[in-house]
N, C-alpha and C positions, 0 to 999 in steps of 0.2 A: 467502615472499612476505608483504608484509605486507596485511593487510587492515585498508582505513578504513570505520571506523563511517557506516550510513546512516541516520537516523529514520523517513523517510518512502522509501517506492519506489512508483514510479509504472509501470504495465504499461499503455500504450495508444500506438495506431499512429499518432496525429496528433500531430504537430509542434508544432500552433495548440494541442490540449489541455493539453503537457506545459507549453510557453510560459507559455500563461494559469492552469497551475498552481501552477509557479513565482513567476509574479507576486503570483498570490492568496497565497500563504502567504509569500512576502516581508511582504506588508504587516502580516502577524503575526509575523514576526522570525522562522519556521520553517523558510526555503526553503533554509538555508547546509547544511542536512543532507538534501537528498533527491537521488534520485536517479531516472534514466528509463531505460526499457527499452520499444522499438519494439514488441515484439514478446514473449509469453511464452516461446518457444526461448532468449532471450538472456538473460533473467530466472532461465530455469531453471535453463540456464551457470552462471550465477553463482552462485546458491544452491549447486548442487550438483557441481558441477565447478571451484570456485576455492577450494570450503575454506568458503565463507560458514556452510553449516549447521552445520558442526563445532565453530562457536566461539560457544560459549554467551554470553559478554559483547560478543557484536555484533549482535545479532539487529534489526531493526528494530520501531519500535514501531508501523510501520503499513504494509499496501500497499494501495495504490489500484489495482484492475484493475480495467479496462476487460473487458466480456466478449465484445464482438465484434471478437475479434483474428485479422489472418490465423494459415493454418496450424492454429497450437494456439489452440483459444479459451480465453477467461478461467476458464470450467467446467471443463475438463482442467487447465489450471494449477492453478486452486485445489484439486481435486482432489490431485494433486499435492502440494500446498502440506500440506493439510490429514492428507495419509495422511502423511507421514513424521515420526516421532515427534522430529528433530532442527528441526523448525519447525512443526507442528504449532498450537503456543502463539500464533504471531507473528495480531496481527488482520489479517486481511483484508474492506477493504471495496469492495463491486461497484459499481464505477463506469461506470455505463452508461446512453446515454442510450435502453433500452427503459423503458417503463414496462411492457412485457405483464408481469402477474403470475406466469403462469406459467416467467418468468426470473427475477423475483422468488423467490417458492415453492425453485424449482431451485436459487437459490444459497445460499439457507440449509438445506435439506435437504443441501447438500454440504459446509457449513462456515462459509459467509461469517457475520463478525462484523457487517455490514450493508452496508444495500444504499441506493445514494445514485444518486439520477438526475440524468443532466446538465444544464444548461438552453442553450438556445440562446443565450438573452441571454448576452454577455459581464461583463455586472456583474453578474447575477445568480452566472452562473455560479463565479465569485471570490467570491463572498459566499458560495456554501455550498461550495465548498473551502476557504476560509479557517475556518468555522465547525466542517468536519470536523476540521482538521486539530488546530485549538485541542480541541476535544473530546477523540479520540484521545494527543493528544501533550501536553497539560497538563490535562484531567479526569481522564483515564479511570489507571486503575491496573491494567497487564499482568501474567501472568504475564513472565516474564522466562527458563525456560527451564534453570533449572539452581541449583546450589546456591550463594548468594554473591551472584548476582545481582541488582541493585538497579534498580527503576524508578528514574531520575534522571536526571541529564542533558538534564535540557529548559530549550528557551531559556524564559526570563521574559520576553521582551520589551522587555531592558535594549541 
């Protein structure tokens, strides 16, 4: 099977979030590589039932969860995410619109690479996933998960 490269993955149950996510990091020329998952059961699938984790030059360089996911919430996935030493690496940032601290606290005591609150406003909201995403996927410099492997491949905005 072959497996296509994702930059960004997105873990939340709202449609209108994944939408205006999409949008927001279109407008930074980022959106041609993410992907969405309803739910972290499907997310998990993937990671770990399709081959995703096994393949060190695919790994994403970001995922966005949401933490109040039916089922399995964002804290078990990342959990999850964070204990298995074939993703392990990958950031994971908490996208949720709690602000209690004490989910804050919780998800970096669990792993999370940070923790980003949602905003109601719609432009707002696009302005700071567009800001994440530019940060994460043309700042920041990842581990990348294996020997060979090279941060690169990011869009420029061309």
């Amino acid at each position: 099977m072959d497996i296509e490269q994702y930059d960004i993955i997105l873990v939340d149950d709202s449609p209108e979030v994944a939408e205006l996510t999409r949008l927001a990091l279109g407008t930074r020329k980022l959106a041609d590589s993410m992907t969405w998952f309803a739910d972290a059961e499907l997310a998990e699938e993937f990671f770990f039932q399709g081959g995703y984790a096994d393949r060190k030059d695919l790994h994403p360089y970001l995922i966005l969860l949401d933490l109040n996911l039916p089922m399995m919430s964002g804290h078990d996935f990342l959990k999850i995410i964070k204990s298995n030493a074939a993703t392990s690496h990958i950031p994971v940032v908490m996208f949720s619109s709690s602000d209690d601290q004490r989910d804050i606290d919780h998800s970096y005591e669990l792993g999370a690479n940070g923790y980003v609150v949602k905003c109601t406003d719609p432009k707002e909201f696009m302005g700071t996933v567009a800001d994440t995403g530019v940060y994460w996927l043309n700042r920041n410099r990842p581990a990348r998960g294996g020997e060979g492997s090279q941060p690169g491949r990011l869009p420029t905005g061309q």
